[in-house]
N, CA, C and O of each residue as an XYZ file, in Angstrom:
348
protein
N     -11.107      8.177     18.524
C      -9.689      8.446     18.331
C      -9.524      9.970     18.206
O      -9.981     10.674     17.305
N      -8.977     10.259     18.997
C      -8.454     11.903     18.659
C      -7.673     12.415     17.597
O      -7.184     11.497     16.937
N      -7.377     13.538     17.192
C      -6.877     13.791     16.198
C      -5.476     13.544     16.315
O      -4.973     12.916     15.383
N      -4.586     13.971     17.442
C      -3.342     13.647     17.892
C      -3.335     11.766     17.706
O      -2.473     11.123     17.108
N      -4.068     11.432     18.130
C      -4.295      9.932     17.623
C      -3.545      9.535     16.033
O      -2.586      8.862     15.655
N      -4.553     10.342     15.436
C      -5.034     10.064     14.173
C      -3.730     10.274     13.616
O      -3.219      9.240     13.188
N      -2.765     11.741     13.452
C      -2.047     12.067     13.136
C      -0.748     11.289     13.284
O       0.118     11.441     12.422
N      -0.538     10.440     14.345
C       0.813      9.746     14.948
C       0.542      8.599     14.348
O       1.489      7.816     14.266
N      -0.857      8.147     13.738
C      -1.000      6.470     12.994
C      -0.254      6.648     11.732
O       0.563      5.910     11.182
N      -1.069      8.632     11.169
C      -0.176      8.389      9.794
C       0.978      8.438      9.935
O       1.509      7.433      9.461
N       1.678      9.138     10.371
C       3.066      9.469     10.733
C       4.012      7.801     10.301
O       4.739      7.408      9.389
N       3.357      7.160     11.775
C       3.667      5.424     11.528
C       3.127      4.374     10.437
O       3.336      3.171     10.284
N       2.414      5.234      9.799
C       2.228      4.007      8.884
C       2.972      4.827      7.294
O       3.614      4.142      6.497
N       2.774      6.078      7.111
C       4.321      6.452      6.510
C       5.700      6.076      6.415
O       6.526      5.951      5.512
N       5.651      5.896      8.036
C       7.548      5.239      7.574
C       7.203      4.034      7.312
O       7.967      3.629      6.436
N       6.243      3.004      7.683
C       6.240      1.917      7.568
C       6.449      1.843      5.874
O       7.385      1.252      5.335
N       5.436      2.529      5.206
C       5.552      2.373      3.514
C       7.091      2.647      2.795
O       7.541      2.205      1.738
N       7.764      3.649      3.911
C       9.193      4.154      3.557
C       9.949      3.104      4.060
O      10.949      2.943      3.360
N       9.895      2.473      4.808
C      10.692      0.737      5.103
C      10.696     -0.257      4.515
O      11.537     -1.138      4.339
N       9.186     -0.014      4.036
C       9.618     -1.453      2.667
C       9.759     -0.889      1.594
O       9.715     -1.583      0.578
N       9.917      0.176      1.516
C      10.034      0.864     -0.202
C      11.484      0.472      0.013
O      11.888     -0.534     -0.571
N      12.252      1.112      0.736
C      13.544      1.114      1.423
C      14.264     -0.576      0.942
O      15.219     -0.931      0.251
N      13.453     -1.113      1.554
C      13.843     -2.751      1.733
C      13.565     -3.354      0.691
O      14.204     -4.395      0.537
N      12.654     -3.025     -0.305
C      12.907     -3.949     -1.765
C      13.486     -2.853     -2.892
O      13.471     -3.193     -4.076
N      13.989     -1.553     -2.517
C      15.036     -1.138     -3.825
C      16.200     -1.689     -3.113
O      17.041     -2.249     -3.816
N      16.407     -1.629     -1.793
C      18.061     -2.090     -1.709
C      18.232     -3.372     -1.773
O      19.314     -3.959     -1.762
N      17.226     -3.812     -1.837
C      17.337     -5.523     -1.869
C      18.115     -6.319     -2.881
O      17.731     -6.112     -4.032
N      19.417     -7.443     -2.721
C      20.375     -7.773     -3.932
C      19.404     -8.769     -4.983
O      19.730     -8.861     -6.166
N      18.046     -9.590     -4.391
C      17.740     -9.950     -5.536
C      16.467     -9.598     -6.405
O      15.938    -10.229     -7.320
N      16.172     -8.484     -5.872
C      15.160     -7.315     -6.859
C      16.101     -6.317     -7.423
O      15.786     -6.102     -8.594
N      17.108     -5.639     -7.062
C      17.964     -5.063     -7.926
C      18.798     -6.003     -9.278
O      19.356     -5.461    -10.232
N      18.700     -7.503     -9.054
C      19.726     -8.164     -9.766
C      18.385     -8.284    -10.881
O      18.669     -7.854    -11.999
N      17.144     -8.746    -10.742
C      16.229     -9.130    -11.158
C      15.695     -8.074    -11.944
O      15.003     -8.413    -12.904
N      15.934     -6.463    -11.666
C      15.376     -5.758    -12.178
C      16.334     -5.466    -13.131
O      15.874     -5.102    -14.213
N      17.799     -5.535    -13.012
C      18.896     -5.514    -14.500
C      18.810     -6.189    -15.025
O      19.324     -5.879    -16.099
N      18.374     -7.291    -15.061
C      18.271     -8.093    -16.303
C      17.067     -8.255    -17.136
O      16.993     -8.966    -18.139
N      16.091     -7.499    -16.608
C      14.886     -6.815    -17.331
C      15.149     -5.809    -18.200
O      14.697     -5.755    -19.344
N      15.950     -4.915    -17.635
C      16.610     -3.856    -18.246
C      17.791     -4.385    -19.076
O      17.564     -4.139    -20.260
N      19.103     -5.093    -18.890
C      19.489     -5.831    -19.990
C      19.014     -6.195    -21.256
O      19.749     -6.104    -22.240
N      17.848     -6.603    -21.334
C      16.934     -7.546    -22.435
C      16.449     -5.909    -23.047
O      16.110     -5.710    -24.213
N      16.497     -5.095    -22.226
C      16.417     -3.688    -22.871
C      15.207     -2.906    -22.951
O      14.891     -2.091    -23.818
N      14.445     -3.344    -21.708
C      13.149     -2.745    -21.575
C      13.221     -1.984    -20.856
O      14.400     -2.092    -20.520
N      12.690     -0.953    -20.116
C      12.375     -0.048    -18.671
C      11.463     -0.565    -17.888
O      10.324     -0.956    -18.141
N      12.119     -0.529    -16.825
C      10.775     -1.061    -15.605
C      10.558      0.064    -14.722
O      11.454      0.871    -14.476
N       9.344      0.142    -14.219
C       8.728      0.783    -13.450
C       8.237      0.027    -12.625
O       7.779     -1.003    -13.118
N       8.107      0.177    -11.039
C       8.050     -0.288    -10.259
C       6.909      0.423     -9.506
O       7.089      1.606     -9.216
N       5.558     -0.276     -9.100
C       4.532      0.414     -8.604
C       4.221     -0.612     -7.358
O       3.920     -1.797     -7.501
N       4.353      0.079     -6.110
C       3.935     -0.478     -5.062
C       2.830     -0.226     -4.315
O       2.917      0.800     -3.640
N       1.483     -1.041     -4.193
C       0.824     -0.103     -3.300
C       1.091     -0.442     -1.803
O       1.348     -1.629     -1.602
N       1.079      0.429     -0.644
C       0.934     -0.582      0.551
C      -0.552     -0.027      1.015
O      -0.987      1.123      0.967
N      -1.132     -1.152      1.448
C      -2.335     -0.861      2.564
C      -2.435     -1.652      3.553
O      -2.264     -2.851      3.771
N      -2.779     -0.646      4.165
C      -2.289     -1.054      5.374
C      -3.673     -1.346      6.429
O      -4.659     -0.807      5.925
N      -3.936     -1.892      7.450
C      -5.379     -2.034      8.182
C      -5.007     -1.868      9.736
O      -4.438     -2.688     10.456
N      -5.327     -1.003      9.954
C      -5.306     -0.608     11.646
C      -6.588     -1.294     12.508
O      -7.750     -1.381     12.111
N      -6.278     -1.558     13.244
C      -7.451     -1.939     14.076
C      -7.261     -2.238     15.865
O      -6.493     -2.882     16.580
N      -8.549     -1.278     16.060
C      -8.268     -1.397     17.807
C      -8.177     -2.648     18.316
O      -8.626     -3.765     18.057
N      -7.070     -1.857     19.558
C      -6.972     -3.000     20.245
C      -7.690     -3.467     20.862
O      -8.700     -2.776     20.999
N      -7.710     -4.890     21.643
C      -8.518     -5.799     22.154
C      -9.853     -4.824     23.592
O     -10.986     -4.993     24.041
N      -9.122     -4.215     23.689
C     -10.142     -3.781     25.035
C     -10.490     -2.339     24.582
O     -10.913     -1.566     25.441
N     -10.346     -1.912     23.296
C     -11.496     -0.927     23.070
C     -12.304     -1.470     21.858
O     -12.070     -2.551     21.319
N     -13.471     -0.432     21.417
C     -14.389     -0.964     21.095
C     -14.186     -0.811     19.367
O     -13.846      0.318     19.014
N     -14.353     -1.792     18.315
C     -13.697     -1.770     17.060
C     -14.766     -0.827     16.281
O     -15.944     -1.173     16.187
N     -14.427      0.014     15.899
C     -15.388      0.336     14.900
C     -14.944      0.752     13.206
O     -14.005      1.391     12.730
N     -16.188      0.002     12.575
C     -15.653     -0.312     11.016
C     -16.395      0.835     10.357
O     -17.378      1.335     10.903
N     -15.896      1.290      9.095
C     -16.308      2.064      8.200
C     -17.588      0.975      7.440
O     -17.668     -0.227      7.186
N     -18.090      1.664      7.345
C     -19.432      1.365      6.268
C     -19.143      1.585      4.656
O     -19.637      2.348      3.826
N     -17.911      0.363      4.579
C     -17.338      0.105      3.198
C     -17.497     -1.190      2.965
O     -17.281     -1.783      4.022
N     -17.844     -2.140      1.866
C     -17.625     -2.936      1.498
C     -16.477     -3.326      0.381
O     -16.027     -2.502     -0.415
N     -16.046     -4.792      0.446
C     -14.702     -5.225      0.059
C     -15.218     -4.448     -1.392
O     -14.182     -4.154     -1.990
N     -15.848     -4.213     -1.813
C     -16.266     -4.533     -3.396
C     -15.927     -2.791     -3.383
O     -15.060     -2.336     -4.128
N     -16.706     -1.925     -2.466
C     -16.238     -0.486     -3.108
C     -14.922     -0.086     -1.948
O     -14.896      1.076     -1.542
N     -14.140     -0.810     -1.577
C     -12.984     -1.065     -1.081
C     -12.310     -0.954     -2.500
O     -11.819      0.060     -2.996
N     -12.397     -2.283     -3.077
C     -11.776     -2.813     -4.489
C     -11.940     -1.856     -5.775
O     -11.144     -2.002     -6.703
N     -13.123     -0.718     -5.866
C     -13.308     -0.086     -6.508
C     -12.466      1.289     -6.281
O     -11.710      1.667     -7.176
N     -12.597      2.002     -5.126
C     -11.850      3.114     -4.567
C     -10.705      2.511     -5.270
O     -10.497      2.911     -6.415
N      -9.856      1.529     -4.725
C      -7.937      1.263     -5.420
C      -8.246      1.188     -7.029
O      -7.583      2.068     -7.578
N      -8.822      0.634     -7.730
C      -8.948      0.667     -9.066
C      -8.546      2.238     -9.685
O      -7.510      2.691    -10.172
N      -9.918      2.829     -9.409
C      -9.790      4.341     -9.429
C      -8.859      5.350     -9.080
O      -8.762      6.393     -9.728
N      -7.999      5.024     -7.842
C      -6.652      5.270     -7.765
C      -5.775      5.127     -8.844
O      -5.272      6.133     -9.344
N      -5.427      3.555     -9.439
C      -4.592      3.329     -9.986
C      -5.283      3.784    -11.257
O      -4.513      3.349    -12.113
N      -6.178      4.339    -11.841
C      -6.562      5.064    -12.972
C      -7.173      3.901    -13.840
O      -7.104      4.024    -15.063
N      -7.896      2.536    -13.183
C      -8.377      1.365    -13.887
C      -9.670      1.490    -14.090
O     -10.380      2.287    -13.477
N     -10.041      0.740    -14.932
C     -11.810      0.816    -14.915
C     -12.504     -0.394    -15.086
O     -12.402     -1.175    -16.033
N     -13.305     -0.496    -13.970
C     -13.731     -2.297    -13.630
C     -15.101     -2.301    -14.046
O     -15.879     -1.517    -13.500
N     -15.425     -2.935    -14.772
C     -16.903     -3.271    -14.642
C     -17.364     -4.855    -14.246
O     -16.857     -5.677    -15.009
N     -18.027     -5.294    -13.443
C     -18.669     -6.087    -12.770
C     -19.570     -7.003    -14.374
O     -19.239     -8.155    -14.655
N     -20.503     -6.349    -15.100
C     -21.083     -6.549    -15.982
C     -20.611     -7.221    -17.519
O     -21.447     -7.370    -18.410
């Protein structure tokens, strides 16, 4: 993949995260759902992650990162500032 490649996936998978961010604040029954959380008189914060999985198409050749689901699952933990132990 070239870099011009590379650059136009993020581009598109940016707005994509800005379309559904878009689509569940304007949404009438997550806004109705989230006042009456706030009614009862709490604050909500709203944390979305999106991830997203690209993958070539059928007639080129797929190639995977040398990640497993497990330090997949660990990388997002560490993001969200969590700490997992297995043990």
């Amino acid at each position: 993949m070239t870099s011009e490649e590379r650059e136009r996936i993020k581009r598109l998978v940016r707005e994509l995260s800005q379309c559904v961010n878009a689509a569940l604040s304007e949404n009438g029954d997550v806004k109705g759902a989230l006042r009456e959380i706030e009614d009862e008189g709490y604050q909500v914060d709203l944390l979305f992650a999106l991830f997203t999985r690209i993958l070539r198409k059928k007639d080129e050749p797929l190639q995977l990162e040398d990640q497993t689901a497990a330090d997949f699952d660990d990388q997002f933990l560490k993001t969200l500032r969590l700490n997992w132990s297995s043990d």
